[in-house]
MITOR-17836 format. One record per residue (C-alpha): residue in three letters; y, x, z. Coordinates in steps of 0.5 Angstrom, whole numbers, plus 2048, in hexadecimal, padded with zeros to 3 digits. Example, Ala and Ser with C-alpha at 12.3 -4.5 7.8 and 13.67 -1.06 7.14 Angstrom:
<lolums>
ala7F7819810ser7FE81B80E
</lolums>
This chain:
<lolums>
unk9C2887913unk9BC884917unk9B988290Funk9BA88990Cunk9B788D912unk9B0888912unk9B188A90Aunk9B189090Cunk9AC891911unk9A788D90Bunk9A9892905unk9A789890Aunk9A189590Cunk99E892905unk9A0899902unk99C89C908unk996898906unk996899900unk9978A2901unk9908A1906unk98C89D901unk98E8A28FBunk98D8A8900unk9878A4903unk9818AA903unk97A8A78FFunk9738AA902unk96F8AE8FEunk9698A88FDunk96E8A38FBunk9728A78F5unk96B8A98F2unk9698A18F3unk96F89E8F0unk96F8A48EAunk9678A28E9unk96989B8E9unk96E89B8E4unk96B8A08DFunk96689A8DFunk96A8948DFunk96D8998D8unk96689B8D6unk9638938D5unk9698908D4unk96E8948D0unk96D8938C9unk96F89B8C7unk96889C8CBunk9648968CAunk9648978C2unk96389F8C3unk96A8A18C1unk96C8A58C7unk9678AA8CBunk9668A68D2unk9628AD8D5unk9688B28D2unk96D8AD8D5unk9698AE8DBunk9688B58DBunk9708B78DAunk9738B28DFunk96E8B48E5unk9708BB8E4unk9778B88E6unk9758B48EDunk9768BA8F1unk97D8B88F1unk97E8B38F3unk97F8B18FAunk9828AB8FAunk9828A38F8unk9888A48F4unk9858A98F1unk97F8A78F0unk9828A08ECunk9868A58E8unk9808A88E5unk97C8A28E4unk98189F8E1unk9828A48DCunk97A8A38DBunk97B89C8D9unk98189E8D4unk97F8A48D1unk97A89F8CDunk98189C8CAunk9828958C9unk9828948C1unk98088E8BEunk9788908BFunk97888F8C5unk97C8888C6unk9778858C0unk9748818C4unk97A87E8C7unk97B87B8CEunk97487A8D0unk9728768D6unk9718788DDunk96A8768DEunk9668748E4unk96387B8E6unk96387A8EEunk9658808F2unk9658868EBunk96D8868EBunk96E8878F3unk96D88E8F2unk97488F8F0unk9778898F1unk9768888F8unk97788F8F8unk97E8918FCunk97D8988FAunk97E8968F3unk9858948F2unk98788E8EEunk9898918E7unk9828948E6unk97F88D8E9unk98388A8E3unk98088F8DEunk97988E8E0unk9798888DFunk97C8888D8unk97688C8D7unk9728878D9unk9758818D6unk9768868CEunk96E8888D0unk96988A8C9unk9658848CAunk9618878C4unk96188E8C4unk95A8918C7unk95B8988C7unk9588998CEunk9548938CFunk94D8928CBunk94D88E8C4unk94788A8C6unk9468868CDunk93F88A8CDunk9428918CBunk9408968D1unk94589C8CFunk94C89B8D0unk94F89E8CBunk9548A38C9unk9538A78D0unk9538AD8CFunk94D8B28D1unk9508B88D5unk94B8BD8D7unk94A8C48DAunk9458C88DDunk9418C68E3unk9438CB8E8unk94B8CB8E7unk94E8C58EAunk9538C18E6unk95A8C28E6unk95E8BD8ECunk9618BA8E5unk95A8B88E3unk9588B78E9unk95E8B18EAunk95D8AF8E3unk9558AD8E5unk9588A98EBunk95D8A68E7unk9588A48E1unk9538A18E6unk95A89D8E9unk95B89A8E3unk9548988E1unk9538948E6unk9598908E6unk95988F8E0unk95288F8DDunk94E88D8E5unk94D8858E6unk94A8878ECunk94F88B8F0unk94F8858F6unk9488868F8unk94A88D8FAunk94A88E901unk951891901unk9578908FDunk9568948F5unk95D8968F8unk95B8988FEunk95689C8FDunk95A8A08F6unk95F8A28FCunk95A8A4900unk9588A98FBunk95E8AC8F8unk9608B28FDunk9588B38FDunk9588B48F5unk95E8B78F6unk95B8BD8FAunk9548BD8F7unk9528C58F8unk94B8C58F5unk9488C18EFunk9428BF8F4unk9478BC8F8unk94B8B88F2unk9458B68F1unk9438B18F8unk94A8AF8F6unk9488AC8F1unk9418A98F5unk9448A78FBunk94B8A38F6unk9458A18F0unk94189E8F7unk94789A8F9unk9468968F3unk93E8938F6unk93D8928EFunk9358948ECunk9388968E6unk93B89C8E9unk93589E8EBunk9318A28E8unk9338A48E2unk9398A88E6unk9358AA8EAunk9318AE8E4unk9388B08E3unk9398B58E9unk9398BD8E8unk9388BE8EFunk9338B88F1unk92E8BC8F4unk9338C08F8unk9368B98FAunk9308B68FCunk92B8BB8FEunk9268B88FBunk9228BE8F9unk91C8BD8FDunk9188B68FCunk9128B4900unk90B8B5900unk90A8AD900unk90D8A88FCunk9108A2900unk91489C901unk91B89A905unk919893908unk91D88F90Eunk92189690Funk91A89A910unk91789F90Bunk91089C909unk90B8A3906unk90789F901unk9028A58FEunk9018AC8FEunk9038B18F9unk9028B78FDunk8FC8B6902unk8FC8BE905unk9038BD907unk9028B690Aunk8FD8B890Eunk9008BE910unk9068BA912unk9018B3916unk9048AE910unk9008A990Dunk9028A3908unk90389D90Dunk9078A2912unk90F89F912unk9148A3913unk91B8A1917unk91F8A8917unk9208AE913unk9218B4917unk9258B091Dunk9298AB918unk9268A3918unk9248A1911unk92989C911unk92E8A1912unk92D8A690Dunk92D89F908unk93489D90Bunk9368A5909unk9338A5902unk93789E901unk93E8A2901unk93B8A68FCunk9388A18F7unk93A89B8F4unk9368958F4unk93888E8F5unk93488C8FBunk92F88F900unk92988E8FDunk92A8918F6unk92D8968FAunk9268978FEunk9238968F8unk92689D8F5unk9248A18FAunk91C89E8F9unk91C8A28F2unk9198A98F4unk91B8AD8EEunk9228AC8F0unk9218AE8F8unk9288AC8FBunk9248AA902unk9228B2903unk9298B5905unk9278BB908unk9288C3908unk9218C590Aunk91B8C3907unk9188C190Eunk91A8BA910unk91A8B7917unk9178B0916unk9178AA91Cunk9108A791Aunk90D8A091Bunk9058A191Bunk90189C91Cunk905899923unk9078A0925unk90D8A4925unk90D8AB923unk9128B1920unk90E8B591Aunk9128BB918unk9108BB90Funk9108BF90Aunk9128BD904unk9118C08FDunk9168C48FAunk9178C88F3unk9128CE8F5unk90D8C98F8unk9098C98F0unk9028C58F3unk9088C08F7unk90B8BF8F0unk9068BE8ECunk9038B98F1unk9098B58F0unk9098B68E8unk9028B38E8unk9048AD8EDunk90A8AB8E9unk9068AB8E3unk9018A68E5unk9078A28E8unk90A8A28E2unk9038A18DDunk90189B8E2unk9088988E1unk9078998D9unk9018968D9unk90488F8DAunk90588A8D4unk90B8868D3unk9078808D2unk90087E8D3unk8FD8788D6unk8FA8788DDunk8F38758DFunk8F686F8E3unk8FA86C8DCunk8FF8708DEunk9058748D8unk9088798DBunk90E87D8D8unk9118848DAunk9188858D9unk91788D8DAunk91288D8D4unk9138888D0unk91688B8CAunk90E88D8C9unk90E8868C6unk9118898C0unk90C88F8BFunk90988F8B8unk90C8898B6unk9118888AFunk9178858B0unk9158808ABunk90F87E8B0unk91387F8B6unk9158778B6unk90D8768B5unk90B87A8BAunk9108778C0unk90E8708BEunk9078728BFunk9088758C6unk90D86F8C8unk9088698C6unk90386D8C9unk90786D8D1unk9098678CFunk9028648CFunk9018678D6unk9018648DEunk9068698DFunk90B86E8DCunk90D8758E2unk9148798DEunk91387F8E2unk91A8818E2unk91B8878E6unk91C88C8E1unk92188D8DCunk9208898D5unk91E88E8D0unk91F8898CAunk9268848CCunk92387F8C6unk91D87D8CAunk9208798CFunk9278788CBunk9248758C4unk91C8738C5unk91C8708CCunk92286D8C9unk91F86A8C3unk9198688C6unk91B8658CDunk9238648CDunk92885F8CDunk92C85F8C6unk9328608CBunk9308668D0unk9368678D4unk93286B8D9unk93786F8DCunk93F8708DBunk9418778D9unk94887A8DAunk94A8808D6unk9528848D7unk9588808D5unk95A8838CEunk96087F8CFunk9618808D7unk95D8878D9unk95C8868E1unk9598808DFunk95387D8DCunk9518768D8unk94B8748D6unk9488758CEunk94686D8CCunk94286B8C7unk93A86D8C5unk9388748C4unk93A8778CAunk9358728CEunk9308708C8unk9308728C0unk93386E8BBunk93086B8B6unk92986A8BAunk9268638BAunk9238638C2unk91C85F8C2unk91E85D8C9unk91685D8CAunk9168598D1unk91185E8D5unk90E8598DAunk90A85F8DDunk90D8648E4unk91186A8E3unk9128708E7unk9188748E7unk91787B8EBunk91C8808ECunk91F8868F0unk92488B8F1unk92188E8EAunk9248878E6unk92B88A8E5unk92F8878E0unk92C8858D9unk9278848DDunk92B87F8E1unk92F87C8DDunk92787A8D9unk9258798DFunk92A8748E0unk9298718D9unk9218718DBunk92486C8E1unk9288678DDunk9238668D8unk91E8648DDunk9218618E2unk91B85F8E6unk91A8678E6unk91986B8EDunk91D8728EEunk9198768F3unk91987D8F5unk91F8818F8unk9268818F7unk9288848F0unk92D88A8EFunk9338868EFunk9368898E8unk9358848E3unk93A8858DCunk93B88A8D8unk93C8918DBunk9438958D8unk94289D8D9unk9498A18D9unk9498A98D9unk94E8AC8DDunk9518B48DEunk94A8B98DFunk9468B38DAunk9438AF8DEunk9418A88DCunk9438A28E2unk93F89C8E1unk9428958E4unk94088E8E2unk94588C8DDunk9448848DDunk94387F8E1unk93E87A8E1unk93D8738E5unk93886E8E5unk93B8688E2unk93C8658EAunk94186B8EAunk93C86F8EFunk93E8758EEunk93887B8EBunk93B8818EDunk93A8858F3unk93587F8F5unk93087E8F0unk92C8798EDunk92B8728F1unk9248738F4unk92086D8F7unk91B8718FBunk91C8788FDunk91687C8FDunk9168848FFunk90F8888FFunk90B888904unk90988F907unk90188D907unk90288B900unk9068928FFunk901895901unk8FB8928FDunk8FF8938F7unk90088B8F7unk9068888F4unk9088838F9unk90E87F8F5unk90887F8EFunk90387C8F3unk9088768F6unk90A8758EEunk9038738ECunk90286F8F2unk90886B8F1unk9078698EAunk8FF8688EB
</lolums>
C-alpha cells in the first residue's frame, strides 16, 4: 500500500513538473533571441537555404508576424519545430549522410545547453547540423576575397519614414547571423555577440524614429571594434549631422595628442584672433567635457579595433566627429604657453562664405602638398624610399609589356642603395607592388609570411587556413632572392589598415633584419566583407583572420613594431615628419 501511495505521490509530482515547465512563461528577449538563432542556424545550414531554394527573409517575415503569440516555452518549441520541419525531410536534405560533429567550442551551447529548448527541438537541430550543406553558398561569398555577401536582399525606403518593426527585427536578425557565421573575431568583443544581440532586441523592437534606428545601428555596429566598420558606415547614415552635430568646424586645424587637442595652423585668422587661439595652444575640454571623455563617448558610436585608430579617425578634419555642439559658439579649456585659460570660439558655419572658402583653400594646399609626394625616389644619403600611399604612380606611362622592365630598374636601382625605408602608413594603391616585385626581387621561394583563416565551407562558425601559394606569393614566379646586405626601415600608423598590413607584414618576413617603427596599426588586417540590411545600409567587418606565422594574432592589435615612435608637437608644428626623420637616421 506504502509502494502504491509513494508511486502515486511520484506520478503527480512528475506530471506537475512537467504542466509548469510547458505552462513555463518566456520573456520578450529570450523568444526573439531563440527565433533569430534558429532562423540562422536554418539560414547557413539548411540545404533549402543555403542552395537558394527557399527565401530566408520571407520565412522570416511571415514567422515573425507570429511571435506575438506566443507566451510560452512549450509554445515557443512548437513553433520553432515547425520551423525546422516545414523545409521537410526528402533525400535532399540527407544527401550528405551523417556528418560529423566537429569541434566548434561553445557554437552549439545556445540550444544545447539551453533549458528553454526542449529535447525533441535539441535533437532536430542537431540533425540539421549533422546533414549540414557543406557545399552550398548561397549567403557566404564564393571567393575568400569577395567583399559582398550575397543574395541579401536591398530594402529601401524613404529617409524620413522609419522602418516597419518586421524590417527593423529583420536588420538585427541579419547582423546576428553575419557575425556568428561569417565574423572570426567576435572574441576580442568586449561583450558576448549574444549579449549585446539581447541587449538590442527590445530597442529595435520600439524604435520610434529612423534617426533613432540609425544609432542603433552605430551604438551595436561599435561593439564590433572593428576599423572595417568604420567609415564606410558611417558614410551610410541619412541622419549623420543630426546624430553627431557636427555641422559647425573650427577655425583651426588640429591634432588629438596624449588626450589633449593640439591646434596645428590657422584657417581663419580674424576668428582666431577674435577667440585668443594661436597654433601651439592645446585644448583639454570642449565646452566643459575633458577630451578624453568625449573620445570615450564617440567610441560607442564608432567602430575601430583600438584606440588609437580610433584617435586617428577623429583627427580627419573633413569628417568633424569631435565638434558635437548645438551652437556654433564652443567653450574651450585651453593650455597656452603654461597657462590655463577658457575661450569662448566661434566656429565657421554654412552661412560664414569668407570662413568656408578660407577652409576650402587650406584643404586644398593640404591636399597638392600631399599629391606632390613621389612613390619612389632616391634620397641624398643613398637611401630608396617607397610610399605604399602613392605607389600605383610607378605605374603611370608605362605599357604592360614594360612593366616588368621598369620595376626591374627600380628595384636594382634600391637594391644598390645603404638603405631601403617602405613607408607603409597609407593604403596600397596597387596590391602587385609588394605582392609580386618585392617578391621576386627579395623573397625566398617560399614566402609563408603570415597564415590566413577564411570561413569554413564545411563548418560555417569556424575558420581554416587557405594552404598553397597564391594567397601569400604568386605562382609561377621565380624569386631572385637578392640577399640585400643594406638597413631597412618600416614605418607605419593607424593609416596601415589591412593590405596595408598584411604588406607590411610581408615587407617584415622578406627582411628579417628589418625595423618596424611608428605607431600601432589600425588593427584590421584581412579582407573586409560588406552586408546590406533593411534601409540599404552596408556593415563592414573583417571577414578573415590573419596571423603571423608564431600564431600572433593581427587583429585588434596590429603589426609587431620594434620602436613606437609618435609625432612630436615641435615637429607637428614645424610641419616636420617625426617618424620620417628617425627612419633616415636608423638606416644611415
Amino acid at each position: 500500500m506504502k509502494n502504491i501511495l509513494k508511486s502515486s505521490v511520484y506520478i503527480l509530482l512528475l506530471v506537475t513538473v512537467c504542466y509548469q515547465a510547458k505552462a513555463q512563461p518566456i520573456n520578450e528577449t529570450e523568444k526573439y533571441f531563440l527565433f533569430f538563432k534558429t532562423w540562422n542556424f536554418l539560414k547557413y545550414y539548411h540545404p533549402k537555404f543555403t542552395k537558394g531554394k527557399e527565401d530566408a527573409d520571407a520565412i522570416f517575415m511571415k514567422k515573425q508576424s507570429l511571435l506575438d503569440h506566443i507566451h510560452r516555452k512549450a509554445e515557443l518549441n512548437t513553433f520553432l519545430m515547425e520551423m525546422v520541419t516545414d523545409l521537410g525531410n526528402d533525400a535532399e536534405n540527407l544527401k550528405n549522410g551523417d556528418l560529423p560533429v566537429l569541434k566548434m567550442g561553445s557554437f552549439h551551447q545556445w540550444y544545447m545547453n539551453n533549458v528553454l529548448i526542449n529535447t525533441e527541438l535539441k535533437n532536430k537541430l542537431m540533425g540539421v547540423y549533422k546533414h549540414r550543406d557543406t557545399v552550398g553558398k548561397h549567403y557566404v561569398p564564393a571567393l575568400n576575397y569577395t567583399a559582398e555577401i550575397p543574395n541579401e536582399r536591398k530594402y529601401k525606403f524613404p529617409d524620413s519614414i522609419n522602418l516597419p518593426l518586421g524590417m527593423r527585427l529583420l536588420a538585427l536578425a541579419k547582423l546576428q547571423g553575419v557575425i556568428d557565421y561569417l565574423y572570426p573575431h567576435k572574441t576580442l568583443m568586449d561583450e558576448s555577440w549574444d549579449q549585446t544581440v539581447k541587449n538590442n532586441i527590445l530597442l529595435f523592437k520600439n524604435c520610434a524614429s529612423r534617426m533613432d534606428y540609425e544609432v542603433l545601428l552605430l551604438k551595436i555596429v561599435a561593439k564590433l571594434n572593428d576599423t572595417h566598420a568604420y567609415n564606410r558606415f558611417y558614410d551610410n547614415l541619412t541622419y549623420k549631422k543630426e546624430i553627431f552635430k557636427n555641422s559647425y568646424y573650427p577655425p583651426f586645424d588640429y591634432q588629438i595628442i596624449d588626450n589633449k587637442i593640439l591646434v596645428t595652423g590657422i584657417i581663419v585668422p580674424d576668428l582666431c584672433a577674435e577667440a585668443g587661439i594661436k597654433a601651439g595652444d592645446l585644448i583639454t575640454a570642449i565646452n566643459g567635457i575633458a577630451v578624453n571623455k568625449k573620445i570615450d563617448g564617440l567610441k560607442g558610436l564608432l567602430s575601430a579595433s583600438n584606440r588609437n585608430t580610433l584617435i586617428f579617425k577623429l583627427n580627419n578634419y573633413l569628417t568633424n566627429l569631435m565638434w558635437s555642439n548645438d551652437s556654433s559658439r564652443y567653450r574651450l579649456a585651453v593650455s597656452s604657453s603654461g597657462k590655463k585659460k577658457e575661450l569662448l570660439v566661434a566656429f565657421v558655419t554654412s552661412k560664414n562664405r569668407n570662413g568656408i572658402q578660407a577652409i576650402n583653400n587650406y584643404m586644398t594646399a593640404k591636399l597638392k602638398i600631399k599629391e606632390n609626394i613621389l612613390p619612389f625616389k632616391v634620397m641624398d644619403d643613398g637611401i630608396a624610399y617607397f610610399n605604399i600611399d602613392k605607389i600605383r604612380g610607378l605605374l603611370d606611362h608605362v605599357q604592360e609589356d614594360h612593366l616588368d622592365a621598369k620595376m626591374d630598374s627600380i628595384l636594382n636601382l634600391a637594391a644598390k642603395q645603404k638603405g631601403m625605408i617602405f613607408d607603409m602608413r597609407g593604403y596600397p594603391s596597387w596590391g602587385g607592388f609588394v605582392f609580386h616585385y618585392i617578391y621576386k626581387k627579395f623573397a625566398m621561394q617560399h614566402n609563408l609570411f603570415g597564415q590566413y583563416f577564411q570561413a569554413d565551407a564545411t563548418n560555417l562558425g569556424s575558420f581554416s587556413s587557405i594552404p598553397g601559394t597564391f594567397t601569400y606569393y604568386p605562382d609561377g614566379v621565380k624569386a631572385e632572392s637578392f640577399r640585400y646586405t643594406g638597413k631597412v626601415c618600416i614605418i607605419v600608423n593607424s593609416d596601415t589598415q589591412s593590405l596595408s598590413e598584411w604588406n607590411t607584414m610581408n615587407l617584415q618576413y622578406t627582411f628579417p633584419n628589418a625595423i618596424t617603427i611608428g605607431e600601432q596599426t589600425a588593427g584590421a588586417d584581412g579582407d573586409e566583407k560588406c552586408i546590406n540590411i533593411p534601409g540599404n545600409y552596408n556593415i563592414y567587418f573583417t571577414g578573415n583572420a590573419i596571423y603571423y606565422p608564431d600564431g600572433t594574432l593581427a587583429q585588434g592589435k596590429g603589426v609587431k613594431i620594434n620602436k613606437i615612435i609618435k609625432p612630436k608637437i615641435e615637429d607637428i608644428l614645424a610641419d616636420r615628419d617625426t617618424q620620417l626623420n628617425f627612419a633616415i637616421k636608423s638606416v644611415q
